[in-house]
N, C-alpha and C positions, 0 to 999 in steps of 0.2 A: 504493500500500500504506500510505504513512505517512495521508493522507487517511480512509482506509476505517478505519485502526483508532482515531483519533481522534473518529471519527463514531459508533465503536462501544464508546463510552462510557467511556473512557478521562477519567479526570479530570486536571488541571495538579497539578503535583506543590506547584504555587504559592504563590501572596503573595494576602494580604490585608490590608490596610495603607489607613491614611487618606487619602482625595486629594481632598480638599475639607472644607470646615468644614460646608457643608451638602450636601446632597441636593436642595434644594426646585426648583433651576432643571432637573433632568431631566426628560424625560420619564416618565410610568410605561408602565410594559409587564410583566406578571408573570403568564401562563396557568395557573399552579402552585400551590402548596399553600398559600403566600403571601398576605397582604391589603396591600395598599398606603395602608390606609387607618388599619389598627390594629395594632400591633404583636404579635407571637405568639411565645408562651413553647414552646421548644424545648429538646429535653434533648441536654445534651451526653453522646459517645458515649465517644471519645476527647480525649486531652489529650497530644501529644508534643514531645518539646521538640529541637527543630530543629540548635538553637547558643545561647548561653548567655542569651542575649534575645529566641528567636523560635520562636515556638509553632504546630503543627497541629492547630487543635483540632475535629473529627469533630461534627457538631451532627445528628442524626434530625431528618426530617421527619414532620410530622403523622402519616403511615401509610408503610407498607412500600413502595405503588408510588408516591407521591408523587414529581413530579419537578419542580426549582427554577423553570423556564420562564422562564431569562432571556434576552432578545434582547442581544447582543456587541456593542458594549461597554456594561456594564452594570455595578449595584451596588446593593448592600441596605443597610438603615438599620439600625444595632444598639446596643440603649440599656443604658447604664449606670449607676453612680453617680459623681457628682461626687465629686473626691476631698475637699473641703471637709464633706462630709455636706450640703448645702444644697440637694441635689437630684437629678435625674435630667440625663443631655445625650443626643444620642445624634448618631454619627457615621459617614459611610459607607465603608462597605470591599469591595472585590474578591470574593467568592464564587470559590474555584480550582476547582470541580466542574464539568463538563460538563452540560449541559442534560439529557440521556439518560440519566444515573444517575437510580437511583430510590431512596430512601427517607432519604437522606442530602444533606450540601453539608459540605465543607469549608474552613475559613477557616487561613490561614497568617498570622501577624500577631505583630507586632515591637513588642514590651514600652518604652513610653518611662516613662522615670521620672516624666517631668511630665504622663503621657498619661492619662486619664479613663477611656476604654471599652478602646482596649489593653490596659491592666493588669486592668480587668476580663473579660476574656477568657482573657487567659494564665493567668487565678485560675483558670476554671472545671477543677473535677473531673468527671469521667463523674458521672451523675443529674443535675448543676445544671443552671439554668434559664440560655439566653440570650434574650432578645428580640428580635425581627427580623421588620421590616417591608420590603416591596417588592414586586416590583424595579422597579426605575427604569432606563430607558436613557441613555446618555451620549453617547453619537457610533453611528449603525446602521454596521454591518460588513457587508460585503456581497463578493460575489466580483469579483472586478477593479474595485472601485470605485475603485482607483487604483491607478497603475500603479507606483509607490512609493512604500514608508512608511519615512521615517526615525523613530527615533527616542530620546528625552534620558529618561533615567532615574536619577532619587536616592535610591537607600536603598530606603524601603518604594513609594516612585514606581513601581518596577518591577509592581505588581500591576496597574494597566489595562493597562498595556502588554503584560505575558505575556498576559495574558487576549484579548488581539487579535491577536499572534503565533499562538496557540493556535488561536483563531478561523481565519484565515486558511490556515494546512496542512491544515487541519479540512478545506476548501473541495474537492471534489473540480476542479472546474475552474477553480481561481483560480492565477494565475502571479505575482500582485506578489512583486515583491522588496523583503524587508526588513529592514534596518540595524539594529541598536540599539547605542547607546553610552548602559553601564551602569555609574555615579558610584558610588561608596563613598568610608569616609575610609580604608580601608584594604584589604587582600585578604584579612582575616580576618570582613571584613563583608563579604564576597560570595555571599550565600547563591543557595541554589538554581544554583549554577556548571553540579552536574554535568547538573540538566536543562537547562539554557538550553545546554549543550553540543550533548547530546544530541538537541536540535530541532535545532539547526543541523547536527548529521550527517548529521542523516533527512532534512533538509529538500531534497535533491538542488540544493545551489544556490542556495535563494532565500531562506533566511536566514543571517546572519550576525552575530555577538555579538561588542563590544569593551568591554573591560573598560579602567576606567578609576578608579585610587587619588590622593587626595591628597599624602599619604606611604606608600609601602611599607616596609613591615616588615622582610621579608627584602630581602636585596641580588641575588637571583635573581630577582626581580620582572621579568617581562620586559614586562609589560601597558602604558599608557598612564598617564600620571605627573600631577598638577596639576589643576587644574580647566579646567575646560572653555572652551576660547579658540574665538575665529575661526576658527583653522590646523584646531583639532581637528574641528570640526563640518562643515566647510568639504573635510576629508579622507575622513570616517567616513560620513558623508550624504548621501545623493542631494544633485542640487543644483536649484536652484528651479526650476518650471516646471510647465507643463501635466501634471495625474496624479501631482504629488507631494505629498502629506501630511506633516506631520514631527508625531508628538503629544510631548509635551513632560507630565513630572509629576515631583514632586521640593521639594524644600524652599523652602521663598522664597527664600532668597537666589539657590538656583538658578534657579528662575520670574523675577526681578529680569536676571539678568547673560545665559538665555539667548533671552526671550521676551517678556516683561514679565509683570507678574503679571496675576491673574482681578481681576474687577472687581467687590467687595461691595460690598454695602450696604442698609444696613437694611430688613427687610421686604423686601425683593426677594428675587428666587432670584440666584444670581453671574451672571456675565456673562463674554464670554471676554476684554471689555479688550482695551487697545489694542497692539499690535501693536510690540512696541522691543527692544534688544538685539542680541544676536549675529546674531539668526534676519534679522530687519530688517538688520544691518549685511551680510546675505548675501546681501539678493534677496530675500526671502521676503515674501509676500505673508499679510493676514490668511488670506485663504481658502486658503493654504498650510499652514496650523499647527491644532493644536487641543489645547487645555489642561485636561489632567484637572484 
């Protein structure tokens, strides 16, 4: 049942959030209203504001039955202005809409003060224009492509990863089991709680969500306290071997302490870099891991 109504176009209540500085090392993959080649001026529908820095903002597609057509896990390229005035950047983010809706896609996205296209996003009013090129694939999702996904999420990090939780319940015959331990600096920045609950209710079993603060607020905090060590990943995550995936998105310093970071560089598309950290201190093999 949880399956069949996800399949019947049920969109992520979710995140769309930066996870990569480029796009250029994905694949493309976009059967939809979309050009991958040229960016297209989209009007925005809605504009709702989530928590006090994180925005749902409703973008139309070309025409009414237009549908996004992106293969899971995937992402679109969305240009804005530099906040210097010196020009245009554009950077990619999560898509929360299900492939099967039609005339719309939804982005959920989290206002940084220092951030370029974020902040140009959460600006936009119904009628403004966003631009948006794609899609591009990032890792293909497929049903029991493995037999467990753990995985590490920071902040706005959480959006490939729901987007492949999402994907995977979707699956009518897909049984992996999947972990997520989800970083904030606090539990007042734990957005979309009560869906990632709520998947894990429906999910009969094979998903499970652990919350994880730096410092908690309140003294009723019962969640998972500090950042993220050995003990914790090591308790919360499948553990290495044959059919285990762990994806990994989140801040650099996160990327640093629990993975090693992607590997830029000029004119190239990123790379996924070499393999260090906790993940490594655990067993973990490159072909274990994959780094939005």
């Amino acid at each position: 049942m949880f399956a069949a109504s996800l399949r019947r176009g049920a969109s992520l209540a979710g995140v769309a959030l930066t996870v990569s500085a480029t796009g250029v090392g994905a694949s493309s993959n976009c059967d939809g209203a979309l050009s991958k080649k040229e960016f297209t001026a989209l009007k925005v529908k809605r504009n709702v504001k989530l928590s006090p820095n994180v925005h749902k903002v409703t973008v139309a597609l070309p025409t009414p039955t237009d549908t996004l057509g992106m293969t899971v896990a995937g992402m679109l390229m969305v240009e804005g202005p530099k906040r210097d005035g010196s020009g245009v950047v554009a950077r990619p983010y999560t898509p929360v809409t299900r492939d099967d809706v039609t005339g719309y896609m939804q982005l959920v996205v989290k206002d940084y003060d220092e951030g370029n296209v974020s902040s140009h996003i959460c600006s936009r009013n119904p009628g403004d224009e966003l631009k948006v090129k794609g899609c591009f694939t990032k890792i293909k999702v497929e049903a029991n492509k493995w037999k467990r996904v753990g995985m590490v999420a920071g902040g706005s990090g959480l959006t490939p990863c729901l987007q492949v939780v999402e994907e995977l319940l979707s699956l009518e015959d897909d049984v992996t089991q999947i972990n997520l331990l989800f970083c904030n600096r606090n539990e007042d920045e734990i957005f979309l709680r009560e869906h990632l609950d709520g998947l894990a209710e429906r999910s009969c079993g094979r998903f499970h969500v652990h919350y994880c603060v730096d410092a908690p607020i309140s003294p009723s905090w019962s969640g998972l306290t500090g950042y993220a060590t050995d003990a914790m990943l090591a308790t919360w995550l499948p553990p290495p071997g044959e059919g285990t995936m762990i994806m990994v998105c989140g801040p650099p310093p996160m990327y640093t302490a629990v993975s090693g970071p992607k590997l830029f560089e000029k004119g190239k598309p990123p790379k996924q870099g070499e393999l260090s950290g906790i993940l490594k201190d655990l067993g973990f093999t490159a072909d274990m891991v994959f780094k939005f």
